[in-house]
N, C-alpha and C positions, 0 to 999 in steps of 0.2 A: 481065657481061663480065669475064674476067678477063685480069688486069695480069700482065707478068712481074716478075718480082722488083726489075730495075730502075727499072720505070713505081714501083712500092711503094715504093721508096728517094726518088725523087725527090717524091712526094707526100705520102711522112709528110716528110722533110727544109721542105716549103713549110709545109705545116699547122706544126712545131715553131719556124718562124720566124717563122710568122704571131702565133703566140705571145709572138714575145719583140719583136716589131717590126711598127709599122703599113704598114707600103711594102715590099715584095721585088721585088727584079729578078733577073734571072738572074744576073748577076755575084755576087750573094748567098750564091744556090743553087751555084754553080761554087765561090766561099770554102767556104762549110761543108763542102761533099759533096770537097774538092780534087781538083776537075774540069775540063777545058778548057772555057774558055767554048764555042768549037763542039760539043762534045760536048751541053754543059748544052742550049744552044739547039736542037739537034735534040733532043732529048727534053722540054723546052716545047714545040716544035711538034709532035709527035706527040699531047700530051698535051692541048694545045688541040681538036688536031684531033677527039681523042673525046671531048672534050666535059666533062675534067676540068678546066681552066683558061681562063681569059681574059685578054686582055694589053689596057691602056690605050695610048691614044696617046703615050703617055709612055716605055712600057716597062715601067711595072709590073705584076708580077704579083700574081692575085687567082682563088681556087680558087671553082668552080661551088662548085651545093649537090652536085649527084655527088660533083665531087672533094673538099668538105669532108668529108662522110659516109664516102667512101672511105676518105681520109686519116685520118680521127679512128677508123676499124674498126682502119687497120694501125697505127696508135700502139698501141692499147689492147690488141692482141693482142699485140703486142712487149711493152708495160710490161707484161702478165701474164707471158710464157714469161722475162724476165728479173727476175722479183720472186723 
């Protein structure tokens, strides 16, 4: 399946916070990315919807293995084009 650039931004921005922090929520994702939380949350639900994320009853966010794999493809093609 392919993402558009912005599905790409928010999934490597989830994966590089998953890194530095146990718990993400979109509020998270909206600080880092300086995004309106309604923006953030309809691109969590889209990104739910295919099957790259899942949300607890809480709120937190927690990337499938798709969206991990995804996400750790567009890190590492990024860390290479800017090394």
């Amino acid at each position: 399946m392919s993402l558009h650039e912005s599905a790409e931004m928010y999934l490597e921005t989830i994966y590089q916070l998953s890194l530095q922090q146990q718990t993400i929520r979109s509020v998270d994702v909206a600080e880092a990315l300086n995004y309106s939380r309604p923006s953030v949350s309809r691109a969590v639900g889209l990104l739910r919807q295919d099957g790259y994320l899942e949300m607890d009853k809480d709120g937190f966010l927690k990337l499938t293995e798709l969206g991990a794999n995804t996400a750790k493809e567009i890190y590492e093609r990024h860390t290479v084009l800017s090394a």
